[in-house]
Structure formats: structure tokens, C-alpha cells
DOKE-373397 format. One record per residue (C-alpha): residue number from 1; x, y, z. Coordinates in nm, 2 decimals. Example, Ala and Ser with C-alpha at 12.3 -4.5 7.8 and 13.67 -1.06 7.14 Angstrom:
<atoms>
<atom i="1" u="1.23" v="-0.45" w="0.78"/>
<atom i="2" u="1.37" v="-0.11" w="0.71"/>
</atoms>
This chain:
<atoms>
<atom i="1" u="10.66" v="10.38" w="10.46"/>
<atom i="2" u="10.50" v="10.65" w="10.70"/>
<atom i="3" u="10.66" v="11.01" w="10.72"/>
<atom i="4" u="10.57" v="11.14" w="11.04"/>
<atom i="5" u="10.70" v="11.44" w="11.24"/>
<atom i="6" u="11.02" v="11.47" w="11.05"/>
<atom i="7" u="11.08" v="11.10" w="11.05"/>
<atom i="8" u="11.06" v="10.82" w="10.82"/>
<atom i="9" u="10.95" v="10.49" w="10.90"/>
<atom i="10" u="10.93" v="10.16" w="10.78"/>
<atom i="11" u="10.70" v="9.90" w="10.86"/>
<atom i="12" u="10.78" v="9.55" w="10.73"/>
<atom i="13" u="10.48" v="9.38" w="10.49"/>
<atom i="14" u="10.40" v="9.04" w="10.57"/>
<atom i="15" u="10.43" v="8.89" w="10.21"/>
<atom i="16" u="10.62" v="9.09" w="10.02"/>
<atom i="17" u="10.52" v="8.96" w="9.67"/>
<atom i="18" u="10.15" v="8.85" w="9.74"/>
<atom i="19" u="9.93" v="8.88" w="9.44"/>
<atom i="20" u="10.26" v="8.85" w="9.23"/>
<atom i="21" u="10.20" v="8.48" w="9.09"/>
<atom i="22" u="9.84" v="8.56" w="8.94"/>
<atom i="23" u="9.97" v="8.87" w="8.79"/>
<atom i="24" u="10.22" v="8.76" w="8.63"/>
<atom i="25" u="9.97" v="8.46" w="8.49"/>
<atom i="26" u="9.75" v="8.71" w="8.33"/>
<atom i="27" u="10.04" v="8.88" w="8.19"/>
<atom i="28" u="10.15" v="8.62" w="8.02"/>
<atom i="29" u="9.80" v="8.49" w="7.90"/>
<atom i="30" u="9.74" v="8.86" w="7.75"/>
<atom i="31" u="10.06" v="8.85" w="7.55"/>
<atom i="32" u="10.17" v="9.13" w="7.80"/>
<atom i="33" u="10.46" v="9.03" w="7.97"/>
<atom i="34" u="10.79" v="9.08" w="7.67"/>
<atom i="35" u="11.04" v="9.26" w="7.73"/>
<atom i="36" u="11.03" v="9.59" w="7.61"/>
<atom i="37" u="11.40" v="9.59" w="7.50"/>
<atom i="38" u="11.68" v="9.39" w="7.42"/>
<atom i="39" u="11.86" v="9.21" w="7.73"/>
<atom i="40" u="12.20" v="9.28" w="7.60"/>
<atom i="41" u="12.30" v="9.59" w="7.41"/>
<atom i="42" u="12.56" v="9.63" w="7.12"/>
<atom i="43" u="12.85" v="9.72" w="7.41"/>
<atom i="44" u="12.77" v="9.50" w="7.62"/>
<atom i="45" u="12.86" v="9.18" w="7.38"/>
<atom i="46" u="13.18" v="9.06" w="7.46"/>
<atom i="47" u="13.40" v="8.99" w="7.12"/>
<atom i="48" u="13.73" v="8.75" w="7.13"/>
<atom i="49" u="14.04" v="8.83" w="6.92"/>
</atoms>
């Protein structure tokens, strides 16, 4: 993203996610890759009656 002379403009990356795999590796060999809260909250569980 470039902001030039009142404009914005994007330039398309060649690979998006490129370095993503290995990071996420070494997350996950560091114990560093939980989540850092609950993925469903109290209102969000659905109850039957």
C-alpha cells in the first residue's frame, strides 16, 4: 500500500502468505501458538428445550 499525492494504491504481493508455514512450525514447537481465549463464549452455545 503506497499513499501518494492524495491517492492510495495497492500493489499485489506475489505470495501472500510466504514465510507463514515455518512460522507457524516454531510456534507450535515453542508452545506458542494456543489460543488466547475460548472459541465459543457462554452466548454463543446454543441450548435445546
Amino acid at each position: 500500500m503506497i499513499f501518494e499525492d492524495d491517492q492510495i494504491i495497492l500493489i499485489p504481493i506475489d505470495e501472500p502468505r510466504k514465510g507463514w508455514e515455518k512460522a507457524f512450525k516454531k510456534m507450535n514447537a515453542q508452545g506458542d501458538d494456543k489460543l488466547l481465549m475460548d472459541s465459543v463464549f457462554k452466548d454463543e452455545l446454543f441450548k435445546t428445550i
